[in-house]
N, C-alpha and C positions, 0 to 999 in steps of 0.2 A: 730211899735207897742209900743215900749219904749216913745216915744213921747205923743201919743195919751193916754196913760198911767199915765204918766207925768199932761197933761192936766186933766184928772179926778180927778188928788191927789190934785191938785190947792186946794179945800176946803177939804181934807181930811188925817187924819194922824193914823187913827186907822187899825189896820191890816186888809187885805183881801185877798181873797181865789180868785185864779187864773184858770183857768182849760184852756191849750193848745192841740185843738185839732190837729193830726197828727205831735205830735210835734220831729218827726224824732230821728236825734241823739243827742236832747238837746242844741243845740247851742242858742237859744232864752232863754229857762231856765239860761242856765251858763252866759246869760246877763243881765238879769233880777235878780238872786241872787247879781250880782257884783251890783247893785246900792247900797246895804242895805237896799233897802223899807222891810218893815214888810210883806212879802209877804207869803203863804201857797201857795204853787204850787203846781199843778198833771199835768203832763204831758199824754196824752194818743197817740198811733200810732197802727194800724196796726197790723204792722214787729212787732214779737218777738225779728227778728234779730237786726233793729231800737233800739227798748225798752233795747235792753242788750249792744249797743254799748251806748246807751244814759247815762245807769245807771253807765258804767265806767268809762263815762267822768262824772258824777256828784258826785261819788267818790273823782273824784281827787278836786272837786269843793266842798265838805263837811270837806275835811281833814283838811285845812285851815278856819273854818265859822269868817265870820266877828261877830265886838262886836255888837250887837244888842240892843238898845236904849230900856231899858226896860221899859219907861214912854210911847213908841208906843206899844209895846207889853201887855203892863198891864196884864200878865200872863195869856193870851187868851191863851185858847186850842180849836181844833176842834174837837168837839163833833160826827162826820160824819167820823170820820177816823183817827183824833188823828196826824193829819199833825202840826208839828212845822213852826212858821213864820221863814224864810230864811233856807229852805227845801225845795227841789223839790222833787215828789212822780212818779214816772215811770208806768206807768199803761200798758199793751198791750189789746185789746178792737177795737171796732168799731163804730167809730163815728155816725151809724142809730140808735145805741142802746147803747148810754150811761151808764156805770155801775152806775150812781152815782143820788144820793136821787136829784129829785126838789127841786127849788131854793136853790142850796149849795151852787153858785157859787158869786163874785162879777163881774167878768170880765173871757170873755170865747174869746180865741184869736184864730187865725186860720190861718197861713202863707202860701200859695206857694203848698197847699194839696187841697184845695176844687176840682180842675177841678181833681182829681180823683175819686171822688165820682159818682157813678154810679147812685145814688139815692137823686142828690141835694136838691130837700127840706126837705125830709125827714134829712138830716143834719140841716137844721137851726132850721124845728122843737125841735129834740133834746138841739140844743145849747139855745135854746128860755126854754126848760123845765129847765134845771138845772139850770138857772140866777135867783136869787133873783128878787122882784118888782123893774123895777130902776136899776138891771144891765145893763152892757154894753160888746153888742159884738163886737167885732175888727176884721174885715176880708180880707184882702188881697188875691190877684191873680193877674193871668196878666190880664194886659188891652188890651180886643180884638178889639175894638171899632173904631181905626184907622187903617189906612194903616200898619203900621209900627207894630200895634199890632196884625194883621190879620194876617201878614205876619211870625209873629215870632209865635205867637202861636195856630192859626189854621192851621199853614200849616206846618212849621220847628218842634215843639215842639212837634202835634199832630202825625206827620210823626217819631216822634224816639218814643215816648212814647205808640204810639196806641190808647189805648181805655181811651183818655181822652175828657173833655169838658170845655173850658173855657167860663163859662157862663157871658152874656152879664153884663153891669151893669142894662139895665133893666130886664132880668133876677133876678138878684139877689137881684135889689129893690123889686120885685112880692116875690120873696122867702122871705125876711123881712117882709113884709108885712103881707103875709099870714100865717103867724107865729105867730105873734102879736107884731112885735120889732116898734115902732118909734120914730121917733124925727131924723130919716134917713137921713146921711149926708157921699157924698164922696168925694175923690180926687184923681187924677191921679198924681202921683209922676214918674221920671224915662223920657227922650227921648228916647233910646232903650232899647228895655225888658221893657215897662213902664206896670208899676203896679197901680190895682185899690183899695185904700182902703174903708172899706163902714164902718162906724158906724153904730149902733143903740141902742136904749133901751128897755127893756123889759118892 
């Protein structure tokens, strides 16, 4: 995700608003503060229990903030919440029903959580409503699509977890789709456990 992140700042250096959904116990947050991009982050999950392990790892991740380049920040505030650039925001919530105002977002990421979703589009719906025009979604899962991805997570990962789905990548192109995200591009990363990431834009 840092990468593909990476690749949208290519022309861009003015702060943006991040929203991760299911973003667990912050570990992708506490990466993405460590680059010093001018970032507003909201994290959402689930777990209460997730969201309170998250916000104490991002304690320890606030205590220290880096110096923040104040000619990127130009003293931008978020008018939608009052989120600080190189701040992460902990939210607990459900990703069918997003707490947060349309088009807030620049960039809405999704790691390694979607095949829990019981109600898959209605997820990307949402992540399609709070991206600005021209946002970009970032979405990872595993890749079910081969042998080796079949094997690990419709049958290994679906057998410990239960009531999961790991939705094809045509799947989830139809889910982008229907949502209204394009310019729709993936790739498989990973030989074992390989993971499918899918772009797109709003």
């Amino acid at each position: 995700m840092l990468e593909e992140i990476a690749r949208w700042r290519v022309e861009r250096r003015e702060p943006f608003r991040l929203l991760d959904i299911g973003c667990g116990t912050a570990s992708f947050a506490k990466l993405l503060l460590e680059t010093g991009w001018p970032v507003m982050m909201v994290g959402i999950d689930y777990s209460p229990a997730m969201c309170a392990l998250a916000r104490a790892k991002m304690e320890v991740a606030e205590a220290e903030p880096e110096e923040t380049d104040s000619s990127l920040v130009g003293g931008d505030s978020d008018p939608q919440g009052g989120i600080e650039p190189g701040v992460a925001s902990i939210v607990a919530g459900d990703s069918e029903h997003l707490p947060f105002a349309s088009g807030r977002f620049d960039i809405v990421t999704c790691a390694n959580s979607f095949h829990h979703y019981p109600h898959q589009q209605s997820v990307v719906l949402e992540m399609h409503r709070v991206l600005r025009p021209g946002g970009r979604l970032i979405l990872l899962d595993g890749f079910r699509d081969n042998v080796i991805g079949f094997v690990t997570y419709d049958v290994i990962v679906t057998w410990v977890e239960k009531h999961v789905h790991h939705a094809s990548w045509a799947e989830i192109d139809a889910f982008m789709r229907e949502a209204g995200f394009h310019s729709i591009r993936r790739r498989k990363v990973n030989v074992f456990c390989p993971i499918l990431a899918t772009v797109g834009e709003a």
